[in-house]
C-alpha positions as CSV (number, residue, x, y, z in Angstrom):
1,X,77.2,54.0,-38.0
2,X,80.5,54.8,-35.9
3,X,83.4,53.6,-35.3
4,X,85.8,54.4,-32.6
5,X,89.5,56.2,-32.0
6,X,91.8,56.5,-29.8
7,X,95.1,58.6,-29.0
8,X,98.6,57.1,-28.1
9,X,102.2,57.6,-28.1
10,X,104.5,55.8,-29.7
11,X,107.4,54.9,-27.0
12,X,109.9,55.2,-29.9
13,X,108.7,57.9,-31.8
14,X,107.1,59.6,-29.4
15,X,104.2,61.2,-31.8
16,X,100.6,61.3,-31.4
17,X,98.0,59.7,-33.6
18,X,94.7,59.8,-34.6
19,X,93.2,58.9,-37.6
20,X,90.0,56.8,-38.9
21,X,88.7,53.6,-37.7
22,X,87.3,51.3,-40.1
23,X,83.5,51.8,-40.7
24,X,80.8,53.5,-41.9
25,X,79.0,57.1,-42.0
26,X,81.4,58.7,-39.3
27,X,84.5,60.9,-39.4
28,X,86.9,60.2,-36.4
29,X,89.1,62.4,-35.2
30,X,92.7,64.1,-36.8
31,X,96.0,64.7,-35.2
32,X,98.8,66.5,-37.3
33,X,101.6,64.3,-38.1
34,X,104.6,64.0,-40.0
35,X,103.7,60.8,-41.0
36,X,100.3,58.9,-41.4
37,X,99.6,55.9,-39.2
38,X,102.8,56.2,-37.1
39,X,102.7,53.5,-34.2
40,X,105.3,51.5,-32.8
41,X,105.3,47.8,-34.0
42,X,106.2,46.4,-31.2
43,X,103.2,47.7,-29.1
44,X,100.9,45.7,-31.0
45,X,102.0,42.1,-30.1
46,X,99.4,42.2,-26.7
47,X,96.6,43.8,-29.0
48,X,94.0,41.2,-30.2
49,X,91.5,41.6,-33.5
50,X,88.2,42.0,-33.4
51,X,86.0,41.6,-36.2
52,X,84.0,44.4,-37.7
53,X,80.2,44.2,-37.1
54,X,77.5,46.7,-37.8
55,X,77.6,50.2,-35.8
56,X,80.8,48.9,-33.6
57,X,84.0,49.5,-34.8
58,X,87.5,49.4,-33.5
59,X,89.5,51.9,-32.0
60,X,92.5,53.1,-34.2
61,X,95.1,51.6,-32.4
62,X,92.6,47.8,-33.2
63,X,93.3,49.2,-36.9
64,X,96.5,50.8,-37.1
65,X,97.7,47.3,-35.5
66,X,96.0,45.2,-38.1
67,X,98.1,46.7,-41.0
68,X,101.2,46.3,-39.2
69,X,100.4,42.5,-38.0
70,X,98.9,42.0,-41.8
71,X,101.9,43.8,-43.6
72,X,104.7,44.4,-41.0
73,X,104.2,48.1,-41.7
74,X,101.6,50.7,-41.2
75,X,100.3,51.1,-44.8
76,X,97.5,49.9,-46.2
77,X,97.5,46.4,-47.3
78,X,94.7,45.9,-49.3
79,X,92.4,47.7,-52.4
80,X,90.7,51.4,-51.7
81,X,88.3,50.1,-54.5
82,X,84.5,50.6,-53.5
83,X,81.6,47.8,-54.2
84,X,77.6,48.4,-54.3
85,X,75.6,47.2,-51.3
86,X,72.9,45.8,-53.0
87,X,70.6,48.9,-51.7
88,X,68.4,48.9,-48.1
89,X,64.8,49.8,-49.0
90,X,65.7,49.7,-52.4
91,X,68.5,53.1,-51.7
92,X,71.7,52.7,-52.7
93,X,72.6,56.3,-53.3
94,X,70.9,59.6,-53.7
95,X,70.2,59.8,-57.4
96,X,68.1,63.1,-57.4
97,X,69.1,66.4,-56.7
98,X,70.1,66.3,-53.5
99,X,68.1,68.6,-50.6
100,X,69.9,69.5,-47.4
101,X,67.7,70.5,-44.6
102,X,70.1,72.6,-41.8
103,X,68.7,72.0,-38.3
104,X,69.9,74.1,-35.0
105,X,69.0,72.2,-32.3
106,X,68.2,73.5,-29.4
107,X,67.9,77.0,-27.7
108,X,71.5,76.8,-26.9
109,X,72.0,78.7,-30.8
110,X,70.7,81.8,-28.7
111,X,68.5,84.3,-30.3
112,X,68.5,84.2,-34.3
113,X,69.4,87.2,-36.3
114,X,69.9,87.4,-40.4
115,X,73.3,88.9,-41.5
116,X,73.4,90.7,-44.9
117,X,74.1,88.2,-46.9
118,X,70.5,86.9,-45.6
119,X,71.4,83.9,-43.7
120,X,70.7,83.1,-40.4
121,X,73.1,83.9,-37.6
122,X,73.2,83.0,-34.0
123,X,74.2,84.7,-30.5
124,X,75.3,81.2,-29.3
125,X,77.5,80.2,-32.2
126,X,80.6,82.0,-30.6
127,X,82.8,80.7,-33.7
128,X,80.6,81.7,-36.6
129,X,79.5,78.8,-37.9
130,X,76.1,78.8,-39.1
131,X,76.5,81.1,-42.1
132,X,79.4,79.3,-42.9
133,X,77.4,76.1,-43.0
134,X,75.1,77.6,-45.0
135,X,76.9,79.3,-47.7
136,X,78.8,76.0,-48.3
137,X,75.8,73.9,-49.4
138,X,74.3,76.9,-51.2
139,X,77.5,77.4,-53.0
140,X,77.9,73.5,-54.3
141,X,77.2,73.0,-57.5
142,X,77.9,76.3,-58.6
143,X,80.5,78.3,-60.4
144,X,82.0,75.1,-62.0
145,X,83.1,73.5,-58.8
146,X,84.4,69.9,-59.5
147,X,85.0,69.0,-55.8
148,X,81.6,67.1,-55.4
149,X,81.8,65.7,-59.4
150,X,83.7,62.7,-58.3
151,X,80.2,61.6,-57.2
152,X,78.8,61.6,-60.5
153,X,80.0,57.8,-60.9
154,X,78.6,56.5,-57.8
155,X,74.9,54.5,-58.9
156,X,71.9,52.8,-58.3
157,X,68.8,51.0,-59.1
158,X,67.6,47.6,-60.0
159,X,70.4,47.5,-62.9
160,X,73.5,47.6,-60.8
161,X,74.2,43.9,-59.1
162,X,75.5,43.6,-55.4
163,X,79.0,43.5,-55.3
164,X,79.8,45.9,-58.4
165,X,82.6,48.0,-58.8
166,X,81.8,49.6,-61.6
167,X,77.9,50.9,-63.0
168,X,76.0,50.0,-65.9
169,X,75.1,53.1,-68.8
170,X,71.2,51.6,-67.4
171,X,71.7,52.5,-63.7
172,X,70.8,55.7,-61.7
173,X,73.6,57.7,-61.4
174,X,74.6,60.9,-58.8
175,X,73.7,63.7,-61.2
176,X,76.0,66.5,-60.6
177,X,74.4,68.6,-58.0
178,X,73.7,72.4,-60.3
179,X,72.8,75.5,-58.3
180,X,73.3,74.2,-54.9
181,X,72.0,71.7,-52.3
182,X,70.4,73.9,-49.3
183,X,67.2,73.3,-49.1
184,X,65.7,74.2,-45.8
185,X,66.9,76.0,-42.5
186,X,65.1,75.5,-39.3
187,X,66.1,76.7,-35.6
188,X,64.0,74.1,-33.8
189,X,64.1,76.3,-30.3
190,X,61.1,74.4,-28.6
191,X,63.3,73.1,-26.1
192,X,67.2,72.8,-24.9
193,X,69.4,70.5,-26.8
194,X,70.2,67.4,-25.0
195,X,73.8,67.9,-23.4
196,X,74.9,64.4,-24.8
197,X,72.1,63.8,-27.3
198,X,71.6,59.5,-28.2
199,X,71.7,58.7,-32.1
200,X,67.9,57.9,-31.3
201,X,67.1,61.8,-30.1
202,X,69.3,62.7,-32.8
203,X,67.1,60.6,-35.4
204,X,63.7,61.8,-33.7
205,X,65.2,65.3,-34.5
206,X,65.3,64.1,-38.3
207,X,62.1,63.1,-38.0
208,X,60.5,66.1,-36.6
209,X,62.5,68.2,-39.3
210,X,60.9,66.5,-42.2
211,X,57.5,66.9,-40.6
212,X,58.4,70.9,-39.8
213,X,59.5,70.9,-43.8
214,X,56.6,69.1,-45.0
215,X,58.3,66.0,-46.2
216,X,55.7,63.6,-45.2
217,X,56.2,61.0,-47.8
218,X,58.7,58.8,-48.4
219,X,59.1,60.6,-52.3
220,X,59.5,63.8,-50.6
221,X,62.3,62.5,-48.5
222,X,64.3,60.2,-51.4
223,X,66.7,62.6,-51.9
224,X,66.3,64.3,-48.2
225,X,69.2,64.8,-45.8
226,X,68.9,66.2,-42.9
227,X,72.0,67.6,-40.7
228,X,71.1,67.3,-37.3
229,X,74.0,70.5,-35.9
230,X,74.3,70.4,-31.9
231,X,75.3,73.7,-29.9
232,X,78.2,74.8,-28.3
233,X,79.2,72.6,-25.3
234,X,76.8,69.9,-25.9
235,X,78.3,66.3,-26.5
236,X,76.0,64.5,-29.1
237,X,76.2,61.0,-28.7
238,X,79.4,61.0,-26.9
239,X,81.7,62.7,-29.5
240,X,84.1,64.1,-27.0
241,X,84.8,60.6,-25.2
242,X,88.8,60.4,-25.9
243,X,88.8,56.4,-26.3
244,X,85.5,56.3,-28.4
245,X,84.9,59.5,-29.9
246,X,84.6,60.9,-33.2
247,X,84.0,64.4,-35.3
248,X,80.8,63.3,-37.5
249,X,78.3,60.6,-38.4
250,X,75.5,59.9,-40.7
251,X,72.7,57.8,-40.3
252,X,69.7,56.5,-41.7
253,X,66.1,56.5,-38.9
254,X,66.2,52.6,-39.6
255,X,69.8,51.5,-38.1
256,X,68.9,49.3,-34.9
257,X,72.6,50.2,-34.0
258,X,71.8,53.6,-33.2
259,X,72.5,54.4,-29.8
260,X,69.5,54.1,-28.2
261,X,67.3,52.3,-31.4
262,X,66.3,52.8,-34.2
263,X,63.7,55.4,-35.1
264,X,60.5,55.4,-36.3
265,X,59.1,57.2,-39.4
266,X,56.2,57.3,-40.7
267,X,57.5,59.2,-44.0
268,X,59.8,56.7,-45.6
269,X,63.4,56.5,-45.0
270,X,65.2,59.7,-43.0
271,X,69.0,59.7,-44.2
272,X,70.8,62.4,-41.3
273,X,74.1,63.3,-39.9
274,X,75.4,64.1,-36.4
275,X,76.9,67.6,-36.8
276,X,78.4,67.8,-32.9
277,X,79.8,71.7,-32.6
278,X,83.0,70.1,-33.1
279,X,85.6,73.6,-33.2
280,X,85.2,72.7,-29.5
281,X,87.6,70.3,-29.6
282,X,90.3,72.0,-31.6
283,X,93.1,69.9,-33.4
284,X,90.9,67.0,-33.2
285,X,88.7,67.3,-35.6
286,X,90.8,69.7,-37.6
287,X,90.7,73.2,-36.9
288,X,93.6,75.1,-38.4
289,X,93.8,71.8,-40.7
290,X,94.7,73.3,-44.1
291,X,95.3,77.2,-42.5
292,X,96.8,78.8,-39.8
293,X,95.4,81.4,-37.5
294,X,91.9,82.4,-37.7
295,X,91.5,81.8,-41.2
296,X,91.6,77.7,-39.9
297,X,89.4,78.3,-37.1
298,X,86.4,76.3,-39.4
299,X,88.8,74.1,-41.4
300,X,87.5,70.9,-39.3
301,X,83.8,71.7,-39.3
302,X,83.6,71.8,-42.9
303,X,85.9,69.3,-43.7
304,X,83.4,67.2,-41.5
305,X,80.3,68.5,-42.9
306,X,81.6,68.0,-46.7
307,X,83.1,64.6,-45.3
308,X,79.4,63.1,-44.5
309,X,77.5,64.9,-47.2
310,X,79.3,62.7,-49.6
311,X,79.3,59.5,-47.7
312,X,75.4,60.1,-47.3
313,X,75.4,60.8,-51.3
314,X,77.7,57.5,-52.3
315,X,75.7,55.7,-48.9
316,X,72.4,57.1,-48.1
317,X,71.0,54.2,-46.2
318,X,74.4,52.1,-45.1
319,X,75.3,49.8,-46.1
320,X,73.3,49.5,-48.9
321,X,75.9,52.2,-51.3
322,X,79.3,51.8,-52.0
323,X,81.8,50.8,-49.4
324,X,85.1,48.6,-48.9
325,X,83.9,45.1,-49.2
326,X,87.4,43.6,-50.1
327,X,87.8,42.1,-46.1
328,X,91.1,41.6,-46.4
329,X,92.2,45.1,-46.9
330,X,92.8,47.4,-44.5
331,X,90.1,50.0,-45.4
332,X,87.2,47.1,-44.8
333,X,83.6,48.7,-44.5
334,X,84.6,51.8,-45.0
335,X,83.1,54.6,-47.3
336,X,84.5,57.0,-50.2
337,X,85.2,59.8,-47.3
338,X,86.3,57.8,-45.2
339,X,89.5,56.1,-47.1
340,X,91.0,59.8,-47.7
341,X,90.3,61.5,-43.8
342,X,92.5,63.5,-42.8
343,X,95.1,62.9,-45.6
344,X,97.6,66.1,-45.1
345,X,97.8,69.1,-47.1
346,X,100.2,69.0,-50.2
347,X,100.0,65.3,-50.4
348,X,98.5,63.6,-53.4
349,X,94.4,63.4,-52.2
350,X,94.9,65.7,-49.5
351,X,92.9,67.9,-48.1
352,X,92.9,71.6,-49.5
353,X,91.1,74.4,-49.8
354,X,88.4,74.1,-52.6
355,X,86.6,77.0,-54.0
356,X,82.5,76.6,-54.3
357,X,80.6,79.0,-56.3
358,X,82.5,82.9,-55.2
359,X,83.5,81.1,-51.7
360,X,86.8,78.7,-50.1
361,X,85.8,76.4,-48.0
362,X,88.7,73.7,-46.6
363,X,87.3,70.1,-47.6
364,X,88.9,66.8,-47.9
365,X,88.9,64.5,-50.9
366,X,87.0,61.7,-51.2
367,X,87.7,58.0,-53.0
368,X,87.1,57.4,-56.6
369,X,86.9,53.9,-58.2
370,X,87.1,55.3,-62.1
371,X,90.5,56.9,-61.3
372,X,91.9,54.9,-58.0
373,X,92.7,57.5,-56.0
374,X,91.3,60.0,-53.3
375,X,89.8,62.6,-56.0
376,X,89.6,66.2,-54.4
377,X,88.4,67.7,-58.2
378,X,87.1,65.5,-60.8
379,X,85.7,65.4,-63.9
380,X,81.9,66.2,-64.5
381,X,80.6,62.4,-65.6
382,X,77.2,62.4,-67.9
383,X,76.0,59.2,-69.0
384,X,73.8,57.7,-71.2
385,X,76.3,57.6,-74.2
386,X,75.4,61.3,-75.0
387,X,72.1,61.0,-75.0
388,X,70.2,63.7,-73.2
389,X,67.5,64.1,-71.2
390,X,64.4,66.7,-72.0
391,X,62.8,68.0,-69.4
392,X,59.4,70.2,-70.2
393,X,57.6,72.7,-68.2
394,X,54.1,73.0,-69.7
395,X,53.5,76.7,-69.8
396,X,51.2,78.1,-66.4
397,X,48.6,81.1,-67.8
398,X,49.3,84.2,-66.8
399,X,48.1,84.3,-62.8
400,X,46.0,86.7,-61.4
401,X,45.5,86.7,-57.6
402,X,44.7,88.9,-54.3
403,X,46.3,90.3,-51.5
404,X,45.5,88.1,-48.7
405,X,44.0,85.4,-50.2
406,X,45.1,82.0,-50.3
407,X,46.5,81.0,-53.9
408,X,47.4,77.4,-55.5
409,X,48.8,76.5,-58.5
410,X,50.4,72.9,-59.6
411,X,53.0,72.9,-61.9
412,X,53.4,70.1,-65.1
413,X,56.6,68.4,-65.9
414,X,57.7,65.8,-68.2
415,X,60.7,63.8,-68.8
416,X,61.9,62.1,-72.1
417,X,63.6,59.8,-69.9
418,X,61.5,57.1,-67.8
419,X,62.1,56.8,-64.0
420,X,63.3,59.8,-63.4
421,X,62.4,62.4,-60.0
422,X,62.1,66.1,-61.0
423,X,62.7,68.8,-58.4
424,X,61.1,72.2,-58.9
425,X,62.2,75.5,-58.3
426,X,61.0,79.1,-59.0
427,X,62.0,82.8,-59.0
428,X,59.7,85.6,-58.9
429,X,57.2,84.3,-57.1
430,X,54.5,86.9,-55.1
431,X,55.8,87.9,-51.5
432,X,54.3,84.8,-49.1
433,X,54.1,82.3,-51.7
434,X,56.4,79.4,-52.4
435,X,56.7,76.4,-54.3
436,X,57.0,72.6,-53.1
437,X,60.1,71.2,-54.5
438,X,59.3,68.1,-54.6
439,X,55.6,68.1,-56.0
440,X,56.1,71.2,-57.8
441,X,52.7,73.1,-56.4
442,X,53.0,76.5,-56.1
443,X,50.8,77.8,-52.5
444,X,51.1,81.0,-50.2
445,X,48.7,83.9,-49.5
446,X,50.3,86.7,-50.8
447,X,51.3,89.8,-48.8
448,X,51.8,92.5,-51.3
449,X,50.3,94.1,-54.4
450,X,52.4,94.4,-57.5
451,X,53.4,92.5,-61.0
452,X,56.2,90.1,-61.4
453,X,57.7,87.5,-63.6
454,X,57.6,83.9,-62.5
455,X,60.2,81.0,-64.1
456,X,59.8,77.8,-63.0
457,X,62.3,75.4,-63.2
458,X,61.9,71.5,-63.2
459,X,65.4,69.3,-63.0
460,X,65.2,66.0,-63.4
461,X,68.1,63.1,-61.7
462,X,70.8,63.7,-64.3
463,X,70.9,67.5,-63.8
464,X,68.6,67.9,-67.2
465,X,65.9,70.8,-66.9
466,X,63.3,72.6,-68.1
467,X,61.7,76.2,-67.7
468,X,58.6,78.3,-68.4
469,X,58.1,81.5,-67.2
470,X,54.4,83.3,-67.1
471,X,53.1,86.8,-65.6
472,X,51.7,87.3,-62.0
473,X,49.4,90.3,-60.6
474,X,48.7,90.8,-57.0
475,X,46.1,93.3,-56.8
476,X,45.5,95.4,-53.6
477,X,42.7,94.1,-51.3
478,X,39.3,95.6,-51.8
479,X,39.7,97.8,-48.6
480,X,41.5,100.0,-51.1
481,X,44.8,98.1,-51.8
482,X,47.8,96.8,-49.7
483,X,47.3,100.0,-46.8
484,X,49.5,96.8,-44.4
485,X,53.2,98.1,-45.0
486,X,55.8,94.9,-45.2
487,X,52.9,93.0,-43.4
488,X,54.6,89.8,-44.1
489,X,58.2,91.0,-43.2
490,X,59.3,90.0,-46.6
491,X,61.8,92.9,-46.6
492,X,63.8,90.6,-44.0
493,X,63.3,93.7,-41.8
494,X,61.1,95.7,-39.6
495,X,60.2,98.0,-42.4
496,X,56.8,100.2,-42.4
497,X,57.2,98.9,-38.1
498,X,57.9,100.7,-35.1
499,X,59.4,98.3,-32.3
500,X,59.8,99.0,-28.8
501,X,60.5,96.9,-25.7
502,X,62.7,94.0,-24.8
503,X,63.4,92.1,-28.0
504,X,62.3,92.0,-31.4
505,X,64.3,90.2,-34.4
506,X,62.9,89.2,-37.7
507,X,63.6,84.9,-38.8
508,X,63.8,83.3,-41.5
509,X,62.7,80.2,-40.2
510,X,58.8,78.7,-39.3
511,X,57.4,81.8,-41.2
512,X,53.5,81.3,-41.7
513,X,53.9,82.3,-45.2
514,X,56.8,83.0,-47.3
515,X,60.8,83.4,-45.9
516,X,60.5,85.7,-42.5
517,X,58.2,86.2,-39.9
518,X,58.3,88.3,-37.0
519,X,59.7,87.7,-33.5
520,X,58.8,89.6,-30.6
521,X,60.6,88.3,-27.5
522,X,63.6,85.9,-27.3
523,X,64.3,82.5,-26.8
524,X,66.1,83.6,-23.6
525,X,64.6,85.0,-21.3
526,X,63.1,89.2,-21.8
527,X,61.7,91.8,-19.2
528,X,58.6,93.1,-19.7
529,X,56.9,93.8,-23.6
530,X,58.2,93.7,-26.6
531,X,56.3,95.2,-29.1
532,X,55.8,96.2,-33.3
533,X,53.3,99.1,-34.0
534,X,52.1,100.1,-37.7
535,X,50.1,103.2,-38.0
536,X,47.8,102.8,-41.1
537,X,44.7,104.3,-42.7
538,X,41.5,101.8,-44.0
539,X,41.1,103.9,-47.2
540,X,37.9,101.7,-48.1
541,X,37.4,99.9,-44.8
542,X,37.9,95.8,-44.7
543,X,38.9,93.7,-42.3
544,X,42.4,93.0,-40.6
545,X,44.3,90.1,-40.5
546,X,47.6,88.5,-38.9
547,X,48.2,85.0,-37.5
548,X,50.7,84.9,-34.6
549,X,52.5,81.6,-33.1
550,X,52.9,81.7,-29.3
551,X,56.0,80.0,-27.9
552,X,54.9,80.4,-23.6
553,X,55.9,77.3,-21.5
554,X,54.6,79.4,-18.6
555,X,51.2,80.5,-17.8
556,X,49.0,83.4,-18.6
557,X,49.7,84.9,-15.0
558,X,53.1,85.8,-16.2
559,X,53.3,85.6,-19.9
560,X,51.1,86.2,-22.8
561,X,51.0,87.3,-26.4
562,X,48.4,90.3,-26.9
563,X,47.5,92.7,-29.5
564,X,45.6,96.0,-29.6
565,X,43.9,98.1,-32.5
566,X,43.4,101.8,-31.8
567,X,40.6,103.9,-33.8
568,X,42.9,106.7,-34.2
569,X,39.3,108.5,-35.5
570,X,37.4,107.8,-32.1
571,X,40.4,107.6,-30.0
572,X,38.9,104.3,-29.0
573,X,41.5,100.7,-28.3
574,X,40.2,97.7,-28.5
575,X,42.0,94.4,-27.5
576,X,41.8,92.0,-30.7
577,X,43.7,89.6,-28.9
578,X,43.3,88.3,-25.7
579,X,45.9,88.0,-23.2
580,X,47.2,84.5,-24.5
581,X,49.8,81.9,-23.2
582,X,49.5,79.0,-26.0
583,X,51.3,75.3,-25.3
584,X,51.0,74.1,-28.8
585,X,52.6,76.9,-30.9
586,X,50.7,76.6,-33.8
587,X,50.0,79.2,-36.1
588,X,45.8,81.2,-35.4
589,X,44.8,84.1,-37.3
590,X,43.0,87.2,-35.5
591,X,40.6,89.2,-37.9
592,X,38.8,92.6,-36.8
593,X,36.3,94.6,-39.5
594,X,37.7,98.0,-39.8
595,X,35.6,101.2,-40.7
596,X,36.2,102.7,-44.1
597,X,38.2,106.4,-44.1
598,X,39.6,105.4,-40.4
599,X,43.2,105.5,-39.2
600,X,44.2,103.1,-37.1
601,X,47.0,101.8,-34.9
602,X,47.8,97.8,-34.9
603,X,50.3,96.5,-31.5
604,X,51.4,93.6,-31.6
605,X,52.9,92.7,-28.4
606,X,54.8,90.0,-26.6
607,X,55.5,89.6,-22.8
608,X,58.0,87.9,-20.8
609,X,58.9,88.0,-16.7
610,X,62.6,87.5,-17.4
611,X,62.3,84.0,-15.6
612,X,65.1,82.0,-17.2
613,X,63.2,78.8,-16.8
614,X,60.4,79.9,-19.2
615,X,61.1,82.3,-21.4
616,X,58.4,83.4,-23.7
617,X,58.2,84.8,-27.4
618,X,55.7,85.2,-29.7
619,X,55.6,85.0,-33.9
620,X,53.6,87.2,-36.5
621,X,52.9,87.4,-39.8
622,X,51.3,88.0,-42.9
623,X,49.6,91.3,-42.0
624,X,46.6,92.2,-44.1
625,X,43.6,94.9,-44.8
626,X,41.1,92.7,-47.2
């Protein structure tokens, strides 16, 4: 949903304004002031109202002149106080643990890297952004935080009637979000980003990131967000238009008031944001916001980012949450973010910076009905009278599995409480497995030999969880143990490799098995081969194995994905892959039988003409001798 702004002048004052329309899901642009709402009375008496409908909303000036003509000054006239929706598709409100899925957009991000900190950087993200975004919704929930408690009172379910202010002890309440929110990070470089994107390609993006995440179900994607973040000098959906433009929005697939349609989806409900790259526009949508210089340079992006992450929590699928139903007040159909944007620093609700986890991020506060006021910390709110939850893991026997072969394990959970949705987590697990957090099945094909400890975790809606922990073996393969050196590229690095060529990079993102995978080439365009070697000996023979993902929008003529296996023994090479330039990019293994006692020489190689209009690159991963 959006709503509109616009910048003016006052002809006495003579200061500029900007400040949020009435209306859901988006975060409008900020201008600095001395004083909120400043407009000149008098230029109002030509301005007409026009009521609020569904996904068009008035410009500022509409709104800023509604107060005055309602209350002959430029406060608010009416009650802040939020009131349920009634739900859409039965969603009110995400009342799981919330999981945010990050989504670059576009090969405009340039080629991905992984900093130290192991998140995923960008050569076209000139301000730093990305492991910014990250680290905030990784760091939620953690170290105490209290920004994000003040949804803890925001509800749900069949319980709660339409038009409530307040919730029932019976309802499904926002549990407070413990050990972080980021689920997921995907650079979808298929294509370019559309320079001015529609909400419909933007939804279609949501889409297509639930299907790249595996959330194919309309359980898996309950508690599902996915921010949709645009490039550097795109304009998504018209952000930068100065009479309708915005900073943010989020979204549900189902709005017909998208621009463009609605969406379809065929796994359940798709709740998203519009994350344009917003630092392009400076001042307006808040850099330097809360702090001067460079340290402000983000202040605006994750104010906007925080701003829609709770309006999606308290509003998942609008309207069917909490928003301003009181249509004589002057915050009408708007949501708990929205009522406190771009309050200013120092003032009572204003924005500030707020530490997550070991991190300070600036955010904004956000309205709370339980203590009337625009809440940026607030109390941690359990419910149920004191009654609490039990979660239980039953207890997994002690695993034993091989390297290189495919492993699957489902994990049990109960709850003492009915109608609650458990999440599942896990540490420990083998290199090139993971576990489904939604179903709680453990899968992967495991990449390297060794013994570990593996907890699972199961949390269920009200932050209540349970644990077991069992052993896990990985023996080597039988051609005489795990001879393949960081064949899955777990290490997050070209370890046990020698590269060579144009480009190579190791990401974190559409990994065959487990976190990394392998990139040879870029997503711009490369001269020549790029290439990985690994020198290795077949102690007792086997058979080879790697599966490779071939990203070539040209033709074979010019660029190909190939790989060769020297007999260092005979001195003989023999091409196990073909010359090969694949349209679909999906994932195919490659298997050659090996001679026991023989060294050998794997290449892996990807080529590209250094034609801008096509560049090719090529994925591998999960290396094995079995």
């Amino acid at each position: 949903m959006k709503n509109t702004y616009t910048r003016r002048r006052a002809a006495a004052a003579g200061a500029a304004v900007a400040t949020m329309a009435a209306g859901f899901g988006l975060m409008a642009a900020s201008a600095q002031t001395a004083q909120a709402w400043e407009i000149n009375p008098a230029s109002c008496s030509h301005v007409s109202h026009h009521p609020h409908r569904h996904g068009v909303q008035p410009t500022a000036t509409q709104t800023l002149c509604d107060r005055i003509n309602a209350a002959g000054t430029a406060a608010a006239t009416g009650s802040e106080t939020l009131a349920y929706g009634g739900g859409v598709d039965g969603i009110g409100v995400q009342s799981g643990h919330s999981k945010v899925y990050l989504v670059f957009y576009g090969t405009q991000w340039g080629t991905q890297s992984t900093n130290s900190s192991g998140l995923a950087t960008f050569s076209g993200d000139p301000d730093g952004a990305a492991p910014v975004v990250q680290k905030m919704f990784k760091d939620i929930g953690t170290g105490g935080e209290t920004w994000s408690a003040d949804l803890t009172q925001w509800c749900d379910g069949p319980n709660v009637a339409a038009g409530a202010t307040t919730c029932p002890s019976t309802a499904n309440f926002v549990p407070y979000q413990t050990g972080g929110v980021l689920s997921g990070v995907w650079y979808d470089n298929s294509g370019a980003s559309p320079s001015a994107a529609t909400g419909h390609q933007l939804g279609v993006e949501a889409v297509n990131a639930a299907a790249h995440f595996g959330n194919t179900s309309a359980a898996a994607n309950r508690d599902a967000y996915y921010v949709i973040l645009s490039p550097h000098g795109t304009d998504p959906d018209g952000y930068k238009d100065p009479n309708t433009g915005y900073c943010a929005w989020h979204d549900w697939n189902g709005d017909t008031t998208l621009n463009g349609g609605a969406v379809t989806s065929n796994y359940g409900d798709i709740a998203f944001s519009n994350q344009p790259y917003n630092i392009d526009v400076g001042q307006t949508c808040g850099t330097n916001f809360v702090n001067s210089g460079s340290t402000g340079l983000l202040d605006g992006y994750t104010m906007t980012l925080g701003h829609e992450w709770h309006e999606m929590m308290s509003d998942q699928n609008p309207a069917g949450g909490w928003t301003n139903q009181n249509s004589s007040s002057s915050y009408y159909q708007q949501e708990n973010s929205d009522e406190c944007a771009w309050l200013q620093p120092g003032t009572t609700g204003g924005a500030a910076n707020v530490s997550l986890g070991s991190d300070t991020f600036a955010e904004q506060a956000s309205w709370s009905n339980d203590t009337n006021s625009c809440a940026i910390s607030h109390q941690i709110l359990t419910h149920g009278g004191g009654t609490t939850n039990t979660v239980t893991v039953t207890q997994p026997a002690a695993q034993t599995s091989t390297v290189g072969s495919a492993v699957s394990l489902q994990i049990q959970a109960s709850d003492s409480a009915s109608g609650q949705t458990l999440t599942y987590s896990a540490s420990g697990l083998p290199q090139g497995v993971a576990i489904d957090s939604g179903s709680g099945l453990i899968s992967g094909t495991p990449t390297t030999a060794g013994t570990s400890t593996v907890t699972v975790k199961a949390t269920d809606s009200t932050g209540a969880s349970g644990s077991a922990s069992f052993g896990w073996t990985v023996n080597g393969t039988t051609g005489g143990g795990s001879v393949i050196t960081n064949g899955g590229f777990e290490s997050g690095a070209f370890t046990g490799w020698t590269t060579g060529g144009a480009s190579s990079s190791i990401v974190n993102s559409g990994a065959h098995g487990g976190t990394y995978a392998a990139q040879l080439g870029g997503v711009g365009a490369t001269n020549g081969d790029s290439t990985a070697s690994q020198t290795f000996t077949a102690t007792n023979g086997g058979t080879l194995r790697f599966w490779y993902s071939n990203v070539c929008p040209d033709t074979v003529t010019y660029d190909w994905a190939t790989a060769t296996l020297k007999d260092n023994t005979t001195g003989t090479t023999t091409t196990i892959l073909a010359k090969t330039c694949a349209a679909d990019s999906s994932w195919t293994q490659v298997s050659k039988a090996l001679t026991t006692g023989h060294s050998y020489t794997l290449k892996l190689v990807s080529h590209d003409d250094d034609y801008a209009g096509d560049p090719t690159y090529t994925l591998y991963d999960d290396v094995t001798v079995s």
